[in-house]
N, C-alpha and C positions, 0 to 999 in steps of 0.2 A: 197713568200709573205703571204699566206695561215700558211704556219707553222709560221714564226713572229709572228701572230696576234694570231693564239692560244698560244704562246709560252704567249705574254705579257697579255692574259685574263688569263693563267693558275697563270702566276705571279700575276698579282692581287688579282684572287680571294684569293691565298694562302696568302696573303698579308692581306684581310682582313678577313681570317679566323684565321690569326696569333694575329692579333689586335683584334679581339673579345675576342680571346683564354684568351688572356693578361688581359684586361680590364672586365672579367665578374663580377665585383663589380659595373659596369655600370656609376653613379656619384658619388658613394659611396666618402667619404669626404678626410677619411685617410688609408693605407695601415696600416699590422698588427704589423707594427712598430712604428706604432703612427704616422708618415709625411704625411703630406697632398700630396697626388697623382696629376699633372697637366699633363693632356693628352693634348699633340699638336702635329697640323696638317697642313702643307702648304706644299707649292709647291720647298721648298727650301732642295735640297737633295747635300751630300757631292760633294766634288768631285769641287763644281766653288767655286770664291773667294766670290761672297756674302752670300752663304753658310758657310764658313769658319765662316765671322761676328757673322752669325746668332745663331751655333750651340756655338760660344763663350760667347754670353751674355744670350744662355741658362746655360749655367756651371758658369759663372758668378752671375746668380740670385740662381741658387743653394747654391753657396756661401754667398750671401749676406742673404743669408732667407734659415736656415740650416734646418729647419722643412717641408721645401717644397722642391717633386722629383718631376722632370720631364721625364715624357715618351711621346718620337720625335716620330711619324710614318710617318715624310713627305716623298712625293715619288716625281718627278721632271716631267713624264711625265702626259702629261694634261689628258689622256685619263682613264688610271691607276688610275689617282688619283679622278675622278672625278666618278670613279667606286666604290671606296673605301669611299667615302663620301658618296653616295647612299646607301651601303650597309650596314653602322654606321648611316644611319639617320631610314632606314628601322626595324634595330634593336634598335630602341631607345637609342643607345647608340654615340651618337656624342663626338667629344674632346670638350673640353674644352675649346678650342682656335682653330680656323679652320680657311679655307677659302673657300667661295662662290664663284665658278666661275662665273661672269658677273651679272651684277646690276640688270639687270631681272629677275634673280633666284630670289634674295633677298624677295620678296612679300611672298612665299611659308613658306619660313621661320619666317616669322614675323608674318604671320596668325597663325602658331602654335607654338609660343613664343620661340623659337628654338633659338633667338640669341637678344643681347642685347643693346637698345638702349644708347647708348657713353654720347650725350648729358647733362644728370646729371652729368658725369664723369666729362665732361670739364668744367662743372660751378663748379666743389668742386676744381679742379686742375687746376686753369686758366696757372701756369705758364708753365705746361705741354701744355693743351688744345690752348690755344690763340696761340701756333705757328705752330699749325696745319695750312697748306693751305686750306682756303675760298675754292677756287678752290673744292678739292679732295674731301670737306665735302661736299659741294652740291654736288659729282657725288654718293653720300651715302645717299643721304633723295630720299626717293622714296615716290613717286605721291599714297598719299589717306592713308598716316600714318606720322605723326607725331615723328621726330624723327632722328637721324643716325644710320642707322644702319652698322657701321664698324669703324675699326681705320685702316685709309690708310697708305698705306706703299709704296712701290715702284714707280715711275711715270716717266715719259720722256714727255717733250713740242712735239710734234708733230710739224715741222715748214719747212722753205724752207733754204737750204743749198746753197749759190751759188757763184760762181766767180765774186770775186769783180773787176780782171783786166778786166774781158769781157764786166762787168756792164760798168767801167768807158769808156772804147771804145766806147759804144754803148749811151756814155756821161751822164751817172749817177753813182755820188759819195756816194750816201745813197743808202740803198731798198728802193722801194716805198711803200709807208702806205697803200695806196685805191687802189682797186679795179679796176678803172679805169685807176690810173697812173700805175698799175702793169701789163694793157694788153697795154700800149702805149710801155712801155718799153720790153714786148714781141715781137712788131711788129721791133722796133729799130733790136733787138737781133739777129730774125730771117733775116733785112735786111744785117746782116753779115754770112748769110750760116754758123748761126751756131742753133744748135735745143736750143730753151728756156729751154725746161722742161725734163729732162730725165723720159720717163716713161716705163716701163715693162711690161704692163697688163697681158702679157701670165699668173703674177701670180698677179691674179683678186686684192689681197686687197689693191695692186700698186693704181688702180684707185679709187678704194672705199676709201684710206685715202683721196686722192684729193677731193674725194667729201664729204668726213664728215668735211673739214675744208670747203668749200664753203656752207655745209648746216650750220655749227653751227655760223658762220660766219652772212649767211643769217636771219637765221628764230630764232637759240637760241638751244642750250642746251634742255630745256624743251621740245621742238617740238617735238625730237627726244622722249622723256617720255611721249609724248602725244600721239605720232604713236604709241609704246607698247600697249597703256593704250584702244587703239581702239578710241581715243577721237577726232582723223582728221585721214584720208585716204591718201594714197601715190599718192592717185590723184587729192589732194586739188590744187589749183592752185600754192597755196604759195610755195608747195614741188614739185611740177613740176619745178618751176623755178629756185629751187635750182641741178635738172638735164639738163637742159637748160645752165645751164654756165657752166658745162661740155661740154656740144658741142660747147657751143661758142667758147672755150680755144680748140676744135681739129680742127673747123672752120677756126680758125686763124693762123691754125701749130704750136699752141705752143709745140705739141707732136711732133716726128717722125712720117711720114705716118705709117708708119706698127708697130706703140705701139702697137697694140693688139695682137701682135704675138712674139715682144720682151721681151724675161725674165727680169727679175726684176734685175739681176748680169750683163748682156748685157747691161743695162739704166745704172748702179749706171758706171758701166767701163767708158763709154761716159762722164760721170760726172768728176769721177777723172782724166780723159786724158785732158779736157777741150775741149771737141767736143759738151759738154750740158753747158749749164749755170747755172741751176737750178736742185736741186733736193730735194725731200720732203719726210721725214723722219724722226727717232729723234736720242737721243744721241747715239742711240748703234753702230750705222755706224762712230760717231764719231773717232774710233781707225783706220779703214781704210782709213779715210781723212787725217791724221799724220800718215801714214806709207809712209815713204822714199820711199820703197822697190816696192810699190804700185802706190803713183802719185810721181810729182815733182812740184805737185801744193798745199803743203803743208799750205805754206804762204799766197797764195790767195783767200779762202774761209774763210768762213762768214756765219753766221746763223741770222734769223728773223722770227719773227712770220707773220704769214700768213697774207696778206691783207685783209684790212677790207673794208665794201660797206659803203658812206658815208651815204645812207638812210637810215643806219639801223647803228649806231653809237652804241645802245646801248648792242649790239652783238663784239664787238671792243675784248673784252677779254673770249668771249664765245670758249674758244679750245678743241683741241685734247690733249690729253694727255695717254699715257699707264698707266693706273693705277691700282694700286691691293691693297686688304686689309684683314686685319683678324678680323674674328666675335668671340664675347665671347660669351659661350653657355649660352642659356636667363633663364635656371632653376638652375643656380647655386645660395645656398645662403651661408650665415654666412664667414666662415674665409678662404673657397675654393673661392669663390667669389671673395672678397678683394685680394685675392691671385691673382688672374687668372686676374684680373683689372690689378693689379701691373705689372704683367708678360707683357699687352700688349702696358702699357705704357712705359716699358724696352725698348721694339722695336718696339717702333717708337718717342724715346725721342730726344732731339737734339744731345743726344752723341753718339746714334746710329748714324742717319742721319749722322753727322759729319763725323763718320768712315766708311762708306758707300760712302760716297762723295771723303774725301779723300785717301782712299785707292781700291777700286773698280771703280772710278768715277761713279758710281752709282747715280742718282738724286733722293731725297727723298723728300716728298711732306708734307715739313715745310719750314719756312721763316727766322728763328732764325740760320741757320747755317752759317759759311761759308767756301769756300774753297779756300785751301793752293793753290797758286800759282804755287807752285815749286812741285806739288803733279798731275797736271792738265794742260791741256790747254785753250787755249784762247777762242773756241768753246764751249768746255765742260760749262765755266764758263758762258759763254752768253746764256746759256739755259738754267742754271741753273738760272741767274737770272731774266730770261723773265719768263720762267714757274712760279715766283713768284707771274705775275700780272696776272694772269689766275682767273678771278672772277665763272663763272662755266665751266664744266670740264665732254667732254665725251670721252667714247673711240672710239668704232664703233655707226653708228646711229641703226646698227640691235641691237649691243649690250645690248640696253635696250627692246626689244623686245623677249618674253617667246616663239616665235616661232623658236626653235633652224635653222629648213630649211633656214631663213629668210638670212643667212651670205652667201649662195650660190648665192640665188636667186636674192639678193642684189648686189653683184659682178658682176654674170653673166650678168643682166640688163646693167650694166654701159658698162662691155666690148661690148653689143650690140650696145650703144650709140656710142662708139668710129670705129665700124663696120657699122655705117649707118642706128642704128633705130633710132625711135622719141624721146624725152623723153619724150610725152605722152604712147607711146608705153610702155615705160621702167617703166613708174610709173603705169600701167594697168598691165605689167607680173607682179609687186612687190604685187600689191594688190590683184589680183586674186590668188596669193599662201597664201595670208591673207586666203579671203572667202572662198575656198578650205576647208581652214583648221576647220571652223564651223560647 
């Protein structure tokens, strides 16, 4: 394990010592050939099909704009790559097109003009801009600037997957919408010895999705940029109660007794066998729900977004979503600019999105597209057109929080919740690793 980890910092660092190597003209405009030089940087490395896409309508924009080269240094893992962003921002020398891990970084980079607000972009380009997802663009305006900062790209609805033969057994023909008709029809579920909800906590962000949709659900999107911002505490009431219906939902068995100790591949098995009802997740589990080979409950599943509380209605489309974006560097000007704009409206235009969708089944977080039939399944497309009405849009609730600790401590809490502590307990360890950190 030891040699790994020096293996993949030696790869790194060589990595971005190769990328400096390369780029020591820093923003310089044009190469000695006269072509405008566009340095890009994300998380999409050869080898998968959205990668294939991506590296395509790079050589593509080459082609269409013969005066502009592209040099790729994307690397695929998180750790790697987020080493190599550190060590291009340290050097003043960032790409040109990049990506920000988690919306909470973003502040850092907007203080020192590092990356470029989208917003005039989409008012010159509306027929670009307007199919952007509402959704994706609010989970990119951050709290105390003015602005978007990203063009989003990747995304998945985060919702509940479940057996529609066991629903109608248990004598429901739809999912339920609220909150409450959702724990009626848990108590039904479980009076057939069968488990509601397949959960795995062994691996913690099992339970922590479940409660980023009960928090965003509850209290909003914002709340979660409010807890970042230090502007409420994890011990306000209002966020207590959003770990409060965690235990109300292991109160009620809607879990396995021993979720806390069952892996996350153990839950999702239960699921496909038809031993769970329920399971919450997004589209990437989609291939394993249509594998033959896998279940034989192929035809029976069903996806919806997560119930809503009828008191707080105005929360109804506040979701989860996996989403990811890339920042244009904030100091470029003149014809490298317009260039590196162009490039990152290429991907994430609707003819990207399109071939993303229909070829990767991949979800891309615009509204203008749609998908081939005969390309996709019946799941696939229900997600993709629910995550349509997604008005704001987060990922994790630490996620907006600049305390990187906060994903552990956040987790670990809940799986205590499901072990028998309070959730005042659980929202007092979340905050005390807050104040710690002052």
């Amino acid at each position: 394990m030891k040699i790994g980890k020096l293996l993949l910092g030696s790869l790194a660092a060589l990595a971005a010592a190769l990328l400096l190597a390369a780029c020591s003209g820093k923003s310089s405009t044009t190469s000695s050939d006269g072509k405008i030089t566009l340095r890009t940087m994300t998380r999409n490395s050869k080898g998968f099909a959205t990668s294939a896409i991506y590296f395509a309508a790079l050589k593509q924009f080459e082609k269409d704009h013969p005066n502009v080269r592209i040099v790729d240094s994307s690397i695929a893992d998180e750790n790697a790559y987020n080493n190599l962003l550190k060590t291009s921002r340290a050097s003043n020398d960032l790409p040109d097109i990049f990506r920000v891990e988690g919306v909470a970084n973003l502040s850092e980079y907007i203080k020192a003009g590092l990356i470029t607000n989208i917003d005039p972009i989409i008012k010159a380009d509306p027929k670009w801009g307007d199919g952007l997802s509402k959704g994706a663009l609010s989970y990119l305006q951050v709290p105390g600037f003015k602005g978007t900062w990203g063009v989003p790209q990747e995304s998945g609805l985060v919702g509940v997957y479940y057996n529609k033969e066991i629903f109608k057994r248990a004598g429901y023909n739809e999912f339920p919408q609220t909150f409450s008709e959702f724990e009626a029809a848990i108590k039904k579920i479980r009076s057939l010895n069968i488990t509601p909800i397949g959960l795995g906590a062994k691996d913690s962000y099992s339970i922590g999705h479940i409660h980023n949709l009960i928090f965003y659900h509850m209290v909003g999107v914002d709340a979660a940029k409010e807890l970042g911002e230090r502007k409420i505490k994890w011990t306000d009431p209002k966020i207590v109660a959003t770990i409060e219906k965690v235990k109300e939902l292991n109160d009620m068995k809607a879990f396995a007794p021993d979720s806390a100790g069952i892996s996350r591949e153990s839950a999702f098995t239960d699921f496909l066998t038809g031993k769970a009802a329920m399971f919450i997740t997004g589209p990437w589990d989609i291939p394993n729900m249509q594998d033959k080979s896998k279940t034989k409950l192929t035809a029976d599943f069903a996806f919806a977004k997560f119930p809503y509380f009828e008191d707080e209605p105005q929360f109804k489309d506040n979701d989860m979503q996996a989403i990811s974006a890339i920042q244009i560097r904030g100091d470029l000007t003149g014809e490298k600019k317009k260039m590196a704009i162009e490039l990152a409206k290429a991907l994430s235009s609707e003819a990207y999105a399109s071939k993303m969708a229909n070829e990767t089944n991949q979800i891309f977080p615009r509204t203008d597209y749609t998908v081939a039939a005969d390309k996709s399944t019946p799941l696939f497309r229900e997600n993709v057109e629910l995550a349509k009405t997604s008005t704001n849009v987060g990922v994790d609730v630490f996620g907006m929080d600049p305390l990187q600790s906060m994903q552990d401590v956040t987790r670990n809490a809940l799986v205590g919740v499901l072990q028998g502590d309070s959730p005042k307990k659980a929202a007092e360890t979340i905050q005390q690793e807050i104040d710690n950190s002052k």
